[in-house]
C-alpha positions as CSV (number, residue, x, y, z in Angstrom):
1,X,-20.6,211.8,136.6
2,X,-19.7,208.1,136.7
3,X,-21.2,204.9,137.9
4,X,-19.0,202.3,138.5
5,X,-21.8,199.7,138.5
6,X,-25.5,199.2,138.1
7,X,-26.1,198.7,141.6
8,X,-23.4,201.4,143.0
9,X,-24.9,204.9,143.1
10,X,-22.9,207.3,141.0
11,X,-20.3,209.3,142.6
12,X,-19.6,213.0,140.9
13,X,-15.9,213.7,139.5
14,X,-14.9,217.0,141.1
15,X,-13.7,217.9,137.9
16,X,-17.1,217.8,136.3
17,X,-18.8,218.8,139.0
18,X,-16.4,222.4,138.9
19,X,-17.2,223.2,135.1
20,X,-20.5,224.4,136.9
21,X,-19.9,228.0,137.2
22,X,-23.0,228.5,139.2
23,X,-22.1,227.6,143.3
24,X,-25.9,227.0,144.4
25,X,-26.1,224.4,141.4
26,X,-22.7,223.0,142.2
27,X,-23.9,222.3,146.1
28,X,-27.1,221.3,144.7
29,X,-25.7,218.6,142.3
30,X,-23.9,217.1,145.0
31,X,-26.9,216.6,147.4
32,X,-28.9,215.3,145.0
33,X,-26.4,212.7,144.5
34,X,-25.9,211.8,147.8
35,X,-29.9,211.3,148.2
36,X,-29.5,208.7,144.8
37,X,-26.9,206.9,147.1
38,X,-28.4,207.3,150.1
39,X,-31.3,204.7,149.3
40,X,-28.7,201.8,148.9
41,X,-26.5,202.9,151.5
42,X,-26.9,201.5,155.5
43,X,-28.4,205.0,156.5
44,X,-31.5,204.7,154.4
45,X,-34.7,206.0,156.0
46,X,-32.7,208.4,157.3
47,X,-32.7,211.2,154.9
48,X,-34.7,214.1,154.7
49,X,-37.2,212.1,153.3
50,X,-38.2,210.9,156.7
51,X,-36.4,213.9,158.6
52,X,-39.1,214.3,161.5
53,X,-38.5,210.4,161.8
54,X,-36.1,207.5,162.2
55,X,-37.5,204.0,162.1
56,X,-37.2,201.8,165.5
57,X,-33.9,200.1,166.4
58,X,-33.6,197.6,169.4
59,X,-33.4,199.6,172.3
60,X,-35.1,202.4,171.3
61,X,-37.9,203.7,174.2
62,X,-41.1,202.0,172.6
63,X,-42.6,205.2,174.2
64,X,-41.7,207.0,171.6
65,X,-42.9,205.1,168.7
66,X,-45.4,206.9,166.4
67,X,-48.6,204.6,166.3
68,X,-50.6,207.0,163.4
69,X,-47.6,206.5,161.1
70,X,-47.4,202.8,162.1
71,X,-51.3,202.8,161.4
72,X,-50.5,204.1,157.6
73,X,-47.2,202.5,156.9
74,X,-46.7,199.3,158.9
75,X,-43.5,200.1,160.0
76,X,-42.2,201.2,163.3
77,X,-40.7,205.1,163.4
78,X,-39.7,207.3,166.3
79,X,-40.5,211.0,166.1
80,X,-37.6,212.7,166.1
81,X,-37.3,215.8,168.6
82,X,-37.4,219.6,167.7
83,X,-33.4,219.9,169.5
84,X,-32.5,216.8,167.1
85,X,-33.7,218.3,164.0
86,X,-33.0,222.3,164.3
87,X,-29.5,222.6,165.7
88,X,-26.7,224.8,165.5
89,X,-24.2,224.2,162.9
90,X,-21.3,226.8,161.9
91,X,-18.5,226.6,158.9
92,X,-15.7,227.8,159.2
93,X,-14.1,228.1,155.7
94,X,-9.8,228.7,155.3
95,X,-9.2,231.2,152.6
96,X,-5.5,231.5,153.4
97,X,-3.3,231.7,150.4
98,X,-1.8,228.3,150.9
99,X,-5.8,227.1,149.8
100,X,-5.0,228.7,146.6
101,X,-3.0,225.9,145.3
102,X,-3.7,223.7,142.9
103,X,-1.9,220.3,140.8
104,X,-5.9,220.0,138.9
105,X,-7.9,222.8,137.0
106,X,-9.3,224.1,140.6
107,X,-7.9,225.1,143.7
108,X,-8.1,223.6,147.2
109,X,-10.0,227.1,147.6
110,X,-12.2,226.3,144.9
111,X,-12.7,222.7,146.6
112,X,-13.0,224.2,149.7
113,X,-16.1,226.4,148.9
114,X,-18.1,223.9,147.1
115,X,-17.8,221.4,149.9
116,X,-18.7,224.2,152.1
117,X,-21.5,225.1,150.1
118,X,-22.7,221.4,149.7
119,X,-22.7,221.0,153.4
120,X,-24.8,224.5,154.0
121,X,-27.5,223.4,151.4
122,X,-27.6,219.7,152.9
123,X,-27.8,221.2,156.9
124,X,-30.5,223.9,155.5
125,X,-32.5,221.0,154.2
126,X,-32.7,219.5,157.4
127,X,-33.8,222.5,159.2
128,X,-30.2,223.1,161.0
129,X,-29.6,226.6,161.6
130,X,-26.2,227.2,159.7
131,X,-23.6,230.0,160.5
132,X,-20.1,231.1,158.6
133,X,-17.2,231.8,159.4
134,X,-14.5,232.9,157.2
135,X,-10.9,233.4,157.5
136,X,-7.3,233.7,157.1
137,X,-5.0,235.2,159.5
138,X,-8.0,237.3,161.1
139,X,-11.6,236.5,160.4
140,X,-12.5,237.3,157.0
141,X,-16.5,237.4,157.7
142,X,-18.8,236.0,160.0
143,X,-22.3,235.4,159.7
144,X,-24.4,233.9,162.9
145,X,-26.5,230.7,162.0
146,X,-29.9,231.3,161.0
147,X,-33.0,228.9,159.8
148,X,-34.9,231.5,157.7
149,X,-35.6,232.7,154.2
150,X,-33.2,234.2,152.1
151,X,-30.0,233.4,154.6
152,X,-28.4,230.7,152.3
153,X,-28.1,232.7,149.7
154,X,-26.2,235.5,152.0
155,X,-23.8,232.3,153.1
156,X,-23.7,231.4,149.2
157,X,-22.5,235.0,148.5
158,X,-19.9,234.8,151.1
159,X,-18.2,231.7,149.7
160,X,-18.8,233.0,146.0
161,X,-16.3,236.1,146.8
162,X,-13.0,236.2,145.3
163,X,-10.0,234.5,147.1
164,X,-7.7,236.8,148.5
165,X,-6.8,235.5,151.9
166,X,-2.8,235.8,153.8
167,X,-1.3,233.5,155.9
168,X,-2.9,230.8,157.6
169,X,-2.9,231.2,161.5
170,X,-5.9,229.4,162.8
171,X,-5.5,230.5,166.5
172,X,-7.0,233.8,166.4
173,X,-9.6,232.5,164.2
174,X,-10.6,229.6,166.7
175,X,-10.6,231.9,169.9
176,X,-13.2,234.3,168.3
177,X,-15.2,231.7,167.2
178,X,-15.2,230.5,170.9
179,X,-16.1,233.8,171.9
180,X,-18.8,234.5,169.5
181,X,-20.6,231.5,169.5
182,X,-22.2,231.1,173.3
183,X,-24.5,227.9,172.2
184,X,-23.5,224.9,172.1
185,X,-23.6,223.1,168.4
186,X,-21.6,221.7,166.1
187,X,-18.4,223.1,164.4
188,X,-17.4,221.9,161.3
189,X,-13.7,223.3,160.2
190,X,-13.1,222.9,156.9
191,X,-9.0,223.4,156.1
192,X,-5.3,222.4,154.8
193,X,-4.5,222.4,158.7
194,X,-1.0,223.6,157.9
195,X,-0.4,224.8,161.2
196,X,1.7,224.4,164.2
197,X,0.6,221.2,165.9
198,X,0.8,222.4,169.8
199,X,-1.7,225.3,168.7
200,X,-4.1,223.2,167.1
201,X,-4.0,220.8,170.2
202,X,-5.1,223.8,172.3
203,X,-6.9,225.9,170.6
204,X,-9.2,222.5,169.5
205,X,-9.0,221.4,172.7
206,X,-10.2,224.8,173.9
207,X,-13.6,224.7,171.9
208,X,-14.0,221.2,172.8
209,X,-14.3,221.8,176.1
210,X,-17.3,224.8,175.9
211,X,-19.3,221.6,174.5
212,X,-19.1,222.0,171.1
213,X,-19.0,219.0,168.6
214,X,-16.2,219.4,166.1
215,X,-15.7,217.8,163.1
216,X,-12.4,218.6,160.4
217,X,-12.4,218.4,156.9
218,X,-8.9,218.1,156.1
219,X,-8.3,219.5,152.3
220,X,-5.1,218.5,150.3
221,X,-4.1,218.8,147.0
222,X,-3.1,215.3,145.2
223,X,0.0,216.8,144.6
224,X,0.6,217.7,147.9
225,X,0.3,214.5,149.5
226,X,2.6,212.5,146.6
227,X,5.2,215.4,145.9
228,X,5.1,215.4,142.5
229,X,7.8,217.9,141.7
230,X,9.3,217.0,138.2
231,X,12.4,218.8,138.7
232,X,14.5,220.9,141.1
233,X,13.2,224.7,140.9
234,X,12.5,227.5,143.0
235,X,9.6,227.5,144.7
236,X,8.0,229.8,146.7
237,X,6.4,229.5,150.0
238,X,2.5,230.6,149.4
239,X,2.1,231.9,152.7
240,X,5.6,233.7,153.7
241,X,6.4,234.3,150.3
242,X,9.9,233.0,150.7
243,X,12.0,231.5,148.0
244,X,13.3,228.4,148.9
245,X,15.8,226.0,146.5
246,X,14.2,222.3,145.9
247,X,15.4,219.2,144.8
248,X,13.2,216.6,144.5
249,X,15.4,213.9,144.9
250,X,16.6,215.0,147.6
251,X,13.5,216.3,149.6
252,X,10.9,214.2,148.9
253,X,11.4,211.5,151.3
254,X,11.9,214.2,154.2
255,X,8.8,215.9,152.9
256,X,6.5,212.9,153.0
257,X,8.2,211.8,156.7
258,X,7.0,215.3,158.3
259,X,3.5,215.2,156.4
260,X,3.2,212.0,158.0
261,X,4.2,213.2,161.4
262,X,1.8,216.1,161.4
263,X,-1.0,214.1,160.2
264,X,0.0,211.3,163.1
265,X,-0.3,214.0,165.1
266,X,-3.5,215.6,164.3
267,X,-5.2,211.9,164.0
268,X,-4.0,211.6,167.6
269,X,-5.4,214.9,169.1
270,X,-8.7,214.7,167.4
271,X,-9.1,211.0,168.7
272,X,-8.1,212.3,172.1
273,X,-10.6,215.1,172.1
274,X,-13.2,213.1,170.3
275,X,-13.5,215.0,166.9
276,X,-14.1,213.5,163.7
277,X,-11.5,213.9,161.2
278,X,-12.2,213.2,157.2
279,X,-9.0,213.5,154.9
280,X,-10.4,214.8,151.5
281,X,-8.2,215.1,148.1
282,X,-9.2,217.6,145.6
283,X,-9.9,214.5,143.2
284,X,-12.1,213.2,145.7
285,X,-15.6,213.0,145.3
286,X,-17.7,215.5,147.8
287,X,-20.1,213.1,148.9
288,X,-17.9,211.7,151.2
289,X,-18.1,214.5,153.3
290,X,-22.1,214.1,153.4
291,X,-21.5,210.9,154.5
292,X,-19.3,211.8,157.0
293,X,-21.8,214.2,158.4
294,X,-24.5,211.7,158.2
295,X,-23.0,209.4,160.0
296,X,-21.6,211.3,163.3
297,X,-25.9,212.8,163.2
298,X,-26.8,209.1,163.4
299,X,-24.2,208.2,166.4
300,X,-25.4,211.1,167.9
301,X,-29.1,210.3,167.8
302,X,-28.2,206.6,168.5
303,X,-25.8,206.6,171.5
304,X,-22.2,206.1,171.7
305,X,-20.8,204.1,168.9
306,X,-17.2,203.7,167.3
307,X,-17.6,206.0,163.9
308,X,-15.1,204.1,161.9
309,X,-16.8,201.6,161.2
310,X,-20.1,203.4,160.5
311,X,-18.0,205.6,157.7
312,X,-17.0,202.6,156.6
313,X,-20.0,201.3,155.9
314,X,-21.3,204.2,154.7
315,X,-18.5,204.0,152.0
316,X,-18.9,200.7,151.5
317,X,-22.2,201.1,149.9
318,X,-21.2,204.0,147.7
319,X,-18.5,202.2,146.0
């Protein structure tokens, strides 16, 4: 761990935070964190400290106020509803065998699960009902989302199993997930997104429209986003298995133009279909995510409201 200041709340290094062999700690570690922050940050009050209530903004039906917690604190809360508190929320968790690569000690795989876990322990703690879904080129494993005893430690299980995923094709994956999942709630799709561009756009676009919220964790390796290739080499494709001839001189500029172009892309069609897209880096600390997450739950419960600068806010007092 590392605090950059005495009033910044300290952030965990991903590297640390993976010399924890034990996944439950791991998640745990990182929510605990997040709490630390979450009293300096613009969102405070509304942890799970206060997770029946929200205290009164302008605007807010005065209707709603509680009185007998205004009687023992002085301040102004609204009781949150049961539908705002206990909601559907599913993972769905890429295990293809691109997510096995990794430029740091860890995979994006080994990334991937943590966050996943970190999110399941922080939407458990609010009384969310949280389902899985694993995957690859097929659906790996899916459990439904349940608020009961014992059922994060089946989801903990599932991420703890060993990576052995194929190809990434994300279509199949998202039309079963449409099909399984009859409520409406919120998705959260946790991925490299290397995939074709037109399918994403449709097969998002798809689950969008049965009412679901979506929000995307995009997961990238460092290396993957800089190209840092020392030297030409043969390197093979982790999901076709392909050898292909590389020279960095030569393809890194093409490289970074067509990472670029995808990730235009994606930005545009999530914008367009109103899902919340977070870039994360391996090296990046997982509280972003939390944050994230925090913040689309507050525009939710607040109205309408442009979740830029909300994140950025949000960051803002973390760093």
């Amino acid at each position: 761990m590392s605090a950059s200041s005495n009033d910044a709340p300290a952030q965990i290094d991903p590297s640390s935070l993976m010399r924890i062999k034990n996944l439950q700690l791991r998640a745990k570690t990182v929510v605990e964190g997040f709490y630390n922050g979450l009293h300096r940050s613009p969102f405070h009050g509304f942890s799970v400290e206060f997770s029946e209530y929200r205290p009164y903004t302008l605007g807010d039906d005065p209707r709603t106020l509680d009185w007998k917690l205004f009687a023992r604190s002085d301040r102004y809360y609204i009781k949150r509803y049961e539908d705002e508190t206990n909601r559907r929320c599913y993972l769905m968790v890429d295990q293809s065998k691109s997510m096995g690569f990794g430029s740091l000690d860890y995979t994006k795989a080994d990334y991937t699960r943590t966050l996943a876990a970190t999110l399941a322990h922080f939407l458990t703690q609010q009384r969310d009902a949280v389902g899985l879904m694993t995957f690859d080129r097929k659906v790996n494993e899916f459990i439904a989302a349940r608020h009961r005893p014992g059922h994060m430690n089946r989801l903990l299980a599932s991420l703890d199993q060993s990576f052995v995923g194929s190809g990434t094709d994300l279509s199949e994956p998202l039309e079963q997930l449409a099909a399984l999942v009859s409520k409406r709630g919120l998705i959260i799709l946790i991925s490299d997104l290397l995939a074709p561009i037109d399918m994403l756009r449709t097969r998002l676009a798809y689950l969008r429209s049965r009412g679901h919220e979506m929000m995307i964790l995009r997961v990238n390796d460092p290396a993957e986003i800089e190209f840092t290739l020392p030297q030409a080499a043969m390197i093979r494709d982790m999901e076709t298995g392909k050898e292909l001839y590389i020279d960095p001189e030569v393809a890194k500029a093409q490289y970074q133009a067509n990472f670029k172009e995808h990730e235009t892309q994606l930005v545009a069609i999530c914008e367009s279909l109103g899902i919340d897209l977070t870039q994360m880096v391996t090296n990046q600390p997982m509280d972003e995510a939390l944050y994230q997450l925090l913040s689309l739950q507050t525009r939710r419960s607040r109205g309408p409201q442009r979740g830029g600068s909300l994140s950025a806010a949000a960051r803002g007092a973390a760093t």
